[in-house]
KEVOBA-602820 format. One record per residue (C-alpha): y, z, x. Coordinates in steps of 0.1 Angstrom, whole numbers, plus 2048, in hexadecimal, padded with zeros to 3 digits. Example, Ala and Ser with C-alpha at 12.3 -4.5 7.8 and 13.67 -1.06 7.14 Angstrom:
2
7D384E87B;7F5847889;
END
This chain:
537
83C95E860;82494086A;81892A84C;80490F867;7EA90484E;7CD8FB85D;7CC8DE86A;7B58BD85C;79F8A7869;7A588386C;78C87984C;79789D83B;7B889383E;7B186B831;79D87F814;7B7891806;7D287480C;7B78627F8;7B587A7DA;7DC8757D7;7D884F7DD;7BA8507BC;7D38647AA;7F18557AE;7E78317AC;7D383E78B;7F784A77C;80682878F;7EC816776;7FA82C75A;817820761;8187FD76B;8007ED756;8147FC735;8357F2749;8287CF748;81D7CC723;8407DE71E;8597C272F;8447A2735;84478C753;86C78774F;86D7B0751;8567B176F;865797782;8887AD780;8727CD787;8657BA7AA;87E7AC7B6;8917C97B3;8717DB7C6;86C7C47E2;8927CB7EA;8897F47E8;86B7EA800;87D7D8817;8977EF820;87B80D81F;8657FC83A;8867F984F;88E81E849;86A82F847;84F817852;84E82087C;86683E87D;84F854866;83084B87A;846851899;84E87488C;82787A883;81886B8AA;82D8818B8;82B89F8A5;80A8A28A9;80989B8D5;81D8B78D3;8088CD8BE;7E98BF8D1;7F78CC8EF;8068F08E1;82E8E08E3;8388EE8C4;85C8F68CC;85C8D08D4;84D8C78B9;8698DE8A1;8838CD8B3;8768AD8AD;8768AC88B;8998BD887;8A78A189D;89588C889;89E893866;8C588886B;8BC868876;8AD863855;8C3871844;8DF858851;8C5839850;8C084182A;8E484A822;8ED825832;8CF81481E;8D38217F9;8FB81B7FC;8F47F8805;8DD7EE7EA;8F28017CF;9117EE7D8;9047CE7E1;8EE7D07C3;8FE7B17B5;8FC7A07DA;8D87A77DF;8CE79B7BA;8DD77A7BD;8D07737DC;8AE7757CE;8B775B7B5;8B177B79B;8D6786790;8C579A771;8B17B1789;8D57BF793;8CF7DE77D;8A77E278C;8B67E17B1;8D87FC7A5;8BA814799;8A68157B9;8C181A7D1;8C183D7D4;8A083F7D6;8A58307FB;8B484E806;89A8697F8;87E857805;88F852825;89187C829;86B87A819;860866833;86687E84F;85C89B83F;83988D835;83B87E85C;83D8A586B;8238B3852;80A895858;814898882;8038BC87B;7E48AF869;7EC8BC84B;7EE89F82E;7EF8B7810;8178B7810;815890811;7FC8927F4;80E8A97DC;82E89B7E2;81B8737D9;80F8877B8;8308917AC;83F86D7B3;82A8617A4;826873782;850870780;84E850784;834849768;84786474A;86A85C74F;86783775E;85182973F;860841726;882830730;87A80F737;86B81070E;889824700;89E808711;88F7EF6FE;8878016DC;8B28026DC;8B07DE6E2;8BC7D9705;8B07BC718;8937BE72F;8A67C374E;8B67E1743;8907EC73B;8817E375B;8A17F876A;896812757;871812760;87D812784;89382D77F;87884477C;86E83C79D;8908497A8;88B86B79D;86886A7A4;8738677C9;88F8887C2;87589C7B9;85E8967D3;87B8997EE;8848C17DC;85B8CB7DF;85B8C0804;87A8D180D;86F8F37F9;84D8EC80C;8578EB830;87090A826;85692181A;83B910837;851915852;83F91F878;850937886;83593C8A2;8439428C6;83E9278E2;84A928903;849901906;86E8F390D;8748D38FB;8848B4909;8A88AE8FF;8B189C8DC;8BD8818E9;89B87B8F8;8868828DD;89C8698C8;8908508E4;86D8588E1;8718558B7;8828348BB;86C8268D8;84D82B8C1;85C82489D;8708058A6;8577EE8AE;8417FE891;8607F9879;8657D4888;8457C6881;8407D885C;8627CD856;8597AA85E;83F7A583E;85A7B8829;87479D836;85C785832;85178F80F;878790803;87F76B812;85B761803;86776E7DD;88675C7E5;87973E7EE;85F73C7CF;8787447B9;88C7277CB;87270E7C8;8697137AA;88C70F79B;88C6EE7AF;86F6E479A;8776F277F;8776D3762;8536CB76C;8486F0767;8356FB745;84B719747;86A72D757;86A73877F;872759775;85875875F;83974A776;84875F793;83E77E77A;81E778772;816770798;82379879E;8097A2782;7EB79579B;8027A77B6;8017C97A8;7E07CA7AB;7D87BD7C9;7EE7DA7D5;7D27F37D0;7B57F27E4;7D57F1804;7E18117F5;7BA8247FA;7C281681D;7E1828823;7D084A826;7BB83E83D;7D6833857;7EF84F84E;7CE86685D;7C284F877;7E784D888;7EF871893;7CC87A896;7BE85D8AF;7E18648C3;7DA8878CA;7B987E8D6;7C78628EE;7E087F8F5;7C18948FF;7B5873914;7938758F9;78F84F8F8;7718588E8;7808688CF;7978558CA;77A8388C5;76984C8A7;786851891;78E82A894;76881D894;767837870;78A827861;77E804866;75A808856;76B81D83A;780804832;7657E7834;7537FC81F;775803805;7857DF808;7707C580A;75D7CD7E8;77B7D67D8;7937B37E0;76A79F7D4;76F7B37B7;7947AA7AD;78A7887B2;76978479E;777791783;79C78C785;7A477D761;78F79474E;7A17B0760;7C37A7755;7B879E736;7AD7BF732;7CF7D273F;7E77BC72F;7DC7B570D;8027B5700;80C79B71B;7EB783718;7FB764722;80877073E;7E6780746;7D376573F;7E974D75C;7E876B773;7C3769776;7BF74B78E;7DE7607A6;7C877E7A7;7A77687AD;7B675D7D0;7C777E7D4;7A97937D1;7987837F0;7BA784801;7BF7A97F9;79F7B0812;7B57A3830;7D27BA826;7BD7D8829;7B27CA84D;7D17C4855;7E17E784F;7C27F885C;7C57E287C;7F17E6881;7E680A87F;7CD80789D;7E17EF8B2;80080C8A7;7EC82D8B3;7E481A8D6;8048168E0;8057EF8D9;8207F38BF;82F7CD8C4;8137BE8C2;80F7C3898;8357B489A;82578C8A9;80A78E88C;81D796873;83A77C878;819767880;80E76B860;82F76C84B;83974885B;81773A84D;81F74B827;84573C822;83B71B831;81D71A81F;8307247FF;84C70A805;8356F2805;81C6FD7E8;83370D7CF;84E6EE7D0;82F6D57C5;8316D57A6;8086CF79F;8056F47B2;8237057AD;82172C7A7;7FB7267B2;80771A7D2;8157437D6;7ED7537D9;7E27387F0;7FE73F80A;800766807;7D1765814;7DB74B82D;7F976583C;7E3785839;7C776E84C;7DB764867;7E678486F;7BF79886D;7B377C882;7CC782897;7C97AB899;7A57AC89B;7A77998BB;7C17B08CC;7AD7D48BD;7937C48CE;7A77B88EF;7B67DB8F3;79A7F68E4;78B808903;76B8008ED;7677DC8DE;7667DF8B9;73E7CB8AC;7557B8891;7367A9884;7237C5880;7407DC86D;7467BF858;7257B084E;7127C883C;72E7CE824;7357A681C;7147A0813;7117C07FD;7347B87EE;7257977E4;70679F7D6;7217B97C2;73779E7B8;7147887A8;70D7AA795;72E7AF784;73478A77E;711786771;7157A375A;73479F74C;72A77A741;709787733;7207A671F;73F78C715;725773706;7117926F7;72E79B6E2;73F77F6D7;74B77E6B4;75C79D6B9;77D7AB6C2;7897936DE;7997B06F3;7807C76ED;75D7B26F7;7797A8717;77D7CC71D;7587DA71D;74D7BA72A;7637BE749;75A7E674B;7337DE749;73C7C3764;7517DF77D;7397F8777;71B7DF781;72C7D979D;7367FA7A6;70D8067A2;6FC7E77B6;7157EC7D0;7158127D4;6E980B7D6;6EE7F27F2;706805805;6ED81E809;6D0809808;6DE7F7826;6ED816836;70E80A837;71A828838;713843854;712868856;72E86E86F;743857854;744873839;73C895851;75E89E84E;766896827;76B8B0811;7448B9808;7398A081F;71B8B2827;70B8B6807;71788D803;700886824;6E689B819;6E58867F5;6E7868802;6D186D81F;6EA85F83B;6E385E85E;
END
């Protein structure tokens, strides 16, 4: 019995990665922003320290191999291997399986090891939660690898769902039971990230039942090249991948542990604890995170579609999909990171009305971070093109690049005590624009045609601007409007009327200015009727 779905197209693919992305970060919302209200800055801190740890030893285990897996999965499909390509992915899976086994045991047991060393001993509990989530998203990781390698994101999507909506029932729902019985924060947060533990199990069951019951049986005559040898091609692609995401994880871990370090240093001439300052810097964090996430689809598609059609030798091809990801994500990014920072304390103000303090200092973090969260989308849209051209190593130099500026930077910043914690935004938009400056020069050095930089990225900064005036405008005219009523309430709607100004003026100009093209949407889900409405050429 063959089960082959049919197989995506690059933007179809990015589309329904995209849906999962809007739904998941929509439950991630659901869950966070409560999570926040529920354990304070002291909470959080535990909950991302414990998280950057879970990051750091997931990049190492599924940030290259995965995309390794999905390359060349689909050069094999591209060119009818698919014995190959079965073989591949059954070599495949026990290296993961080993990788992950090794990973979760090491943060379980040297839970206490790993929390000291990040000067946080109380996220011990946070960090004994997550481990075996390592392992299941280990196994996850090459099984959303193959499916993607076929041009077919819907596993990839479901499985993100189901995460997802584990994470927000049973992680909250503990993390509030934990403290109704009167435990401590850092049993809560340990709690709240224990749903992401079994959010991972679940998702890990659906994809193994899924590849069971979608299994291709079609005959090939193709004779695949020896394990051993298809391991070398895996490793030969993922490594360098691996090495140079790796790097920013490393880099981010040293960079909490070095904040965390400095402001202890400081810590008689601070108006309050490190642990707590460090927290309410992760509150502008969280959100920055977003607009990266929209971008993930994006490059999950672009990677295994733009190598089969350099497998093909269809430069030109291979030139459309990446000339479409980077004015989608101009289009996506740069409004979205203008937005964040226009109106970054009403924002928070608005999610964390429990926590208001903490919301209230957070809002200078996420001014800087908003701006800086535009150069993170760059930057993963432009590893991806650098990655799916064969120049792996190159993302490695730019990102250890721009992770030297952040920690010197931060040691600098942070440990005056006039800056301090603000010293941690201003470091983290000087790293991400070290390493886009640096990117965008070699995309252009090694693209068989030269990128027009300025005229992807003009157009959408000067409609992103004009967007930023509008909601800024309007939520100053709304918030004085109603004053003299409910605090958090005039906040709220006056931050709403501000977004959805924003959103209108900027959806007008991008049309108005035809920033967005025909070929762009063609292959969307109803693009058609989209061009049609919007009159796109």
């Amino acid at each position: 019995m063959s089960n082959q779905p049919k197989k995506q197209s690059f933007l179809g693919g990015a589309a329904i990665l995209a849906s999962a992305v809007v739904i998941v970060k929509l439950i991630g919302a659901v869950y966070k922003i409560p999570l926040g209200n529920i354990i304070g800055d002291e909470g959080k801190a535990h909950f991302t320290v414990a998280y950057n740890i879970y990051n750091l030893l997931l990049t190492v285990s599924t940030a290259g191999l995965p995309l390794a897996i999905s390359k060349l999965t689909s050069e094999a499909h591209a060119l009818g291997r698919e014995n190959e390509k079965r073989k591949l992915f059954r070599t495949a899976i026990w290296l993961f399986f080993v990788l992950g086994l090794v990973l979760s045991l090491f943060m379980f047991f040297g839970a206490a090891q790993l929390a000291g060393f990040m000067n946080d001993e109380l996220a011990y509990w946070s960090i004994k939660a997550l481990a075996p989530a390592v392992f299941c998203v280990c196994l996850l990781a090459c099984m959303r690898g193959y499916t993607q390698g076929q041009g077919n994101m819907k596993p990839t999507a479901i499985s993100q769902v189901l995460e997802a909506i584990c994470k927000l029932t049973i992680g909250l729902s503990l993390a509030w039971y934990f403290l109704r019985l009167g435990y401590g924060v850092e049993i809560s947060a340990a709690g709240a990230i224990l749903g992401v533990t079994v959010g991972t199990v679940l998702s890990m069951f659906f994809l193994i039942a899924y590849l069971l019951t979608h299994r291709d049986r079609s005959e090939s005559l193709d004779v695949p090249e020896s394990s051993g040898t298809l391991m070398k091609k895996v490793l030969t692609i993922g490594i360098p991948i691996t090495l140079s995401n790796s790097a920013m994880s490393i880099i981010t871990l040293i960079d909490s542990k070095i904040v965390l370090g400095r402001l202890e240093a400081i810590s008689g001439l601070l108006p309050d604890t490190p642990t707590a300052l460090y927290g309410q810097y992760t509150f502008g964090m969280d959100l920055i995170n977003l607009p990266p996430s929209f971008v993930y689809p994006v490059t999950m598609s672009l990677i295994p579609f733009a190598a089969a059609a350099v497998a093909r030798k269809d430069h030109e091809g291979a030139n459309r999909i990446i000339s479409s990801a980077f004015r989608l994500i101009a289009i996506l990014a740069i409004p979205a990171g203008v937005g964040l920072s226009v109106l970054s304390g009403p924002i928070l103000l608005t999610l964390y009305p429990a926590q208001q303090a903490s919301a209230t200092a957070a809002g200078p973090h996420l001014r800087v971070l908003g701006i800086a969260c535009i150069f993170i989308c760059i930057m993963t849209l432009t590893n991806a093109i650098l990655q799916s051209y064969g120049h792996e190593r190159i993302p490695i130099c730019t990102m250890l690049a721009g992770g030297v500026t952040k920690i010197a930077l931060n040691y600098i910043l942070v440990g005056n005590p006039d800056i301090n914690i603000h010293g941690a935004p201003i470091s983290t938009l000087c790293c991400y624009m070290v390493i886009v400056a640096l990117n965008l020069f070699f995309v252009w050095k090694y693209s068989p045609e030269k990128p027009r930089y300025l005229q992807l990225f003009t157009k959408p900064v000067i409609a992103s601007a004009l967007m930023g005036g509008a909601a800024w405008a309007v939520y100053g005219f709304a918030n004085r409007l109603l004053a003299g009523h409910s605090a958090y309430g005039a906040n709220a709607l006056a931050t709403m009327l501000g977004i959805l100004a924003g959103v209108a003026v900027y959806a007008v100009l991008v049309v108005a200015m035809r920033i967005l093209r025909a070929e762009d949407v063609k292959s969307v889900p109803h693009g058609e009727k989209l061009i049609k409405l919007l009159h796109l050429k």
